[in-house]
C-alpha positions as CSV (number, residue, x, y, z in Angstrom):
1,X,-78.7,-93.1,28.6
2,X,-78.9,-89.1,27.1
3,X,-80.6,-88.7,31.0
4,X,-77.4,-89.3,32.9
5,X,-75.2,-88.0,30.1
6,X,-77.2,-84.5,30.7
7,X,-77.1,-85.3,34.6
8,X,-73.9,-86.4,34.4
9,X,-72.5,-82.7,32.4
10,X,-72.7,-80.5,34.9
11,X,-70.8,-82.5,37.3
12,X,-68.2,-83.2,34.8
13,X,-67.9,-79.4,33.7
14,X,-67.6,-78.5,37.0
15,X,-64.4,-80.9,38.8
16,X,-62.7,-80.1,34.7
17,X,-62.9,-76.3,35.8
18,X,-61.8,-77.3,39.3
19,X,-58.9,-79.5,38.3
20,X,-57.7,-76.6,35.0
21,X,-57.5,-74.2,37.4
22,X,-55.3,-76.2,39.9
23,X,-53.5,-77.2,37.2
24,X,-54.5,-81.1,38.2
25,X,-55.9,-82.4,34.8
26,X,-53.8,-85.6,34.8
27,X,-54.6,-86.9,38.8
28,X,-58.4,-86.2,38.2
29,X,-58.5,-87.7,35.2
30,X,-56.8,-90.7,37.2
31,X,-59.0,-90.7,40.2
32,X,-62.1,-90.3,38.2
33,X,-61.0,-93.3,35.9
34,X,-60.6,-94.9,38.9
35,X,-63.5,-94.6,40.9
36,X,-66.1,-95.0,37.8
37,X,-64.4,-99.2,37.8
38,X,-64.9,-99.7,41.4
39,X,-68.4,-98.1,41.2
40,X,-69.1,-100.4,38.4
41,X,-67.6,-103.5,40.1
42,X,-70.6,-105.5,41.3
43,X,-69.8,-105.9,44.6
44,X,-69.2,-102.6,45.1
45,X,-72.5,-101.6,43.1
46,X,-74.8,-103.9,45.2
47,X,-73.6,-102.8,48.2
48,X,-74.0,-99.0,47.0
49,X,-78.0,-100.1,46.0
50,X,-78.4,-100.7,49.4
51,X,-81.7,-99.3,50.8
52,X,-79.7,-99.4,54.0
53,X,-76.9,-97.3,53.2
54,X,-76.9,-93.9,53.9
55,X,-74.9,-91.3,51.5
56,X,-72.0,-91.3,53.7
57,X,-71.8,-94.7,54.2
58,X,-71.6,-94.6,50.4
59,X,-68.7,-92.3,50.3
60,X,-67.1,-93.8,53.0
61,X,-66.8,-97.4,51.1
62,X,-65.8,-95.7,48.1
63,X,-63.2,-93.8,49.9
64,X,-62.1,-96.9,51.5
65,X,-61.7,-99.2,48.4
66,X,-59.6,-96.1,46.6
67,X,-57.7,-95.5,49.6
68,X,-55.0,-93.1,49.0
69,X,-55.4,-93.0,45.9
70,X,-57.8,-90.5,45.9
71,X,-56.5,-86.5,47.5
72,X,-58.9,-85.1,49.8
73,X,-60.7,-82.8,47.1
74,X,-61.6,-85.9,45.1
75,X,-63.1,-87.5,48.6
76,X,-65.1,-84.3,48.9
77,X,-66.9,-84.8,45.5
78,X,-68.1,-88.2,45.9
79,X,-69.2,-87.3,49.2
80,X,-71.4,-84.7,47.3
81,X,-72.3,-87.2,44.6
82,X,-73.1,-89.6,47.5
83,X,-75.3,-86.7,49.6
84,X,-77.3,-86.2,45.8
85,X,-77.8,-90.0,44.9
86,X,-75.4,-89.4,41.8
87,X,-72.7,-91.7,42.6
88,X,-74.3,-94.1,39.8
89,X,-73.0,-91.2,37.1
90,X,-69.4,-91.5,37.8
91,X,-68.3,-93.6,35.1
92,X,-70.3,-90.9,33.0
93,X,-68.9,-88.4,34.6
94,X,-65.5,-89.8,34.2
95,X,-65.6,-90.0,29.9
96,X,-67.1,-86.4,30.1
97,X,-64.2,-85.0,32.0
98,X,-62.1,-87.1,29.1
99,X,-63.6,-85.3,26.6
100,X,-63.0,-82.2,28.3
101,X,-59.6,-83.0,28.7
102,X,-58.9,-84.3,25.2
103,X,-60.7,-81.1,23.6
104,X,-58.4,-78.8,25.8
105,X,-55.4,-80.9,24.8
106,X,-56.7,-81.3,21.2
107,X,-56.3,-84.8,20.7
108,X,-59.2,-87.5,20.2
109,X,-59.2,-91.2,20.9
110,X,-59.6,-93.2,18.2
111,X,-60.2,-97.2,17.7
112,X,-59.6,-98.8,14.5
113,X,-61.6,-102.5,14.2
114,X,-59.9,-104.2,11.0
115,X,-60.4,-108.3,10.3
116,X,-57.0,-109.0,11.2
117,X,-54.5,-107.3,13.3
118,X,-52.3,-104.6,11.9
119,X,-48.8,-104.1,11.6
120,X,-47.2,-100.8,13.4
121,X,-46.7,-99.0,10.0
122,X,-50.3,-99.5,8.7
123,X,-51.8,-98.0,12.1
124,X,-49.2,-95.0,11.9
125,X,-50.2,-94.3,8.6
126,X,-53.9,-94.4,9.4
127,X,-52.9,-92.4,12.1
128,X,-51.0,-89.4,10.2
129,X,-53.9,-89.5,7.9
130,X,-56.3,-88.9,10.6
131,X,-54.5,-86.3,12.2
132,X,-54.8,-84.5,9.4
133,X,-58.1,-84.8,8.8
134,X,-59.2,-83.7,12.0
135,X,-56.8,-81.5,12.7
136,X,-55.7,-83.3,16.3
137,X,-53.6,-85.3,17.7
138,X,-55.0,-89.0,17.8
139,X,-54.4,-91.8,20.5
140,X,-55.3,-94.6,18.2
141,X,-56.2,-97.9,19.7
142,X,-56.9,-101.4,17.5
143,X,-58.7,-103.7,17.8
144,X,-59.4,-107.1,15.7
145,X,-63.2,-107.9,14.8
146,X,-63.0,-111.0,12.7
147,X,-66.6,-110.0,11.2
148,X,-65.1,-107.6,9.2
149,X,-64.5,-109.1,5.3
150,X,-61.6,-106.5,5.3
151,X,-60.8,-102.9,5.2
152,X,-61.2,-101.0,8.8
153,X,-63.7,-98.8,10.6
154,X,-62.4,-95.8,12.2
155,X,-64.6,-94.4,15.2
156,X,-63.5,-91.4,16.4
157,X,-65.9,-89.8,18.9
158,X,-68.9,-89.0,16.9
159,X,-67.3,-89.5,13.4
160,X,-67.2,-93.3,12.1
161,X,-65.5,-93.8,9.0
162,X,-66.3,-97.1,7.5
163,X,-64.0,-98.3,5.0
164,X,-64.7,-102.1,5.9
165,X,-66.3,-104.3,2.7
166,X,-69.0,-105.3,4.2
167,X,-70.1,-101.9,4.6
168,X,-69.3,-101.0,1.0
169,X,-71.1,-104.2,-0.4
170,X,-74.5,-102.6,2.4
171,X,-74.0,-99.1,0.8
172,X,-73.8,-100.5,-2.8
173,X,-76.8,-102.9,-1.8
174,X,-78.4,-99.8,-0.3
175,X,-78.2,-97.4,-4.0
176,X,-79.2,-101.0,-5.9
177,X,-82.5,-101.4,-4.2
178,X,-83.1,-97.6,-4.4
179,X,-82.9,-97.6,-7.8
180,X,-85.7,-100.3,-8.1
């Protein structure tokens, strides 16, 4: 995995720097969103393995199955993924150029897991609280995980914040057994 993330950076440093100065962040990020779920599709993916396929047979499909959905700079870099066997990273190289994005725009996704589902004012005031925090805007998603006792965990790129239960009954488990 931390292979085609390093693989994967260049590539995504590169169409950001391409698409900033073009002033094209948004349609990028949309054509790149796209193309990373038809590469994953399996169909798509087997016929994309195929021994028989040459790199612009690759491209082509892929610019078949986007259609116009996809401007003709976009085309050019999966034929260039396609020509250096990379097309496998584009759903890497489509949360880089996210992260990219978000960093520029300073804002950060986050997804809160809770036992049960939240009301609206409950996530807004988790929300105000973590833009604060980290000093960005936050795109906050939920999402219900019914192993959780209560409490939520908060993951917000790197950072996880757990203030579930269970995780407070494994770190007060944890400082009971070092204490032995």
């Amino acid at each position: 995995m931390a292979e085609l993330t390093t693989i994967a950076r260049p590539y995504a440093k590169a169409v950001f720097l391409y698409a900033q100065d073009h002033e094209r962040l948004e349609q990028w990020e949309s054509m790149l969103k796209l193309v990373a779920a038809v590469v994953q599709e399996p169909t798509v993916r087997a016929a994309l393995d195929s021994p028989a396929r040459g790199a612009r047979d690759c491209a082509d499909l892929l610019a078949e199955v986007c259609g116009d959905e996809l401007d003709e700079p976009a085309r050019n870099f999966m034929y260039q993924l396609a020509w250096n066997k990379r097309l496998i990273l584009l759903p890497e190289i489509a949360r880089q150029f996210h992260e990219l994005v978000a960093a520029r725009q300073r804002f950060r996704d986050v997804e809160i897991l809770s036992g049960y589902e939240l009301e609206d004012s409950e996530t807004e005031k988790l929300a105000e609280a973590l833009r604060k925090r980290l000093a960005l805007d936050v795109n906050v998603s939920g999402r219900v995980d019914e192993s959780l006792i209560g409490g939520v965990v908060i993951r917000a790129g790197d950072t996880v914040i757990d203030g579930s239960v269970r995780g407070r009954l494994d770190r007060l488990g944890e400082r009971l057994n070092s204490r032995v």
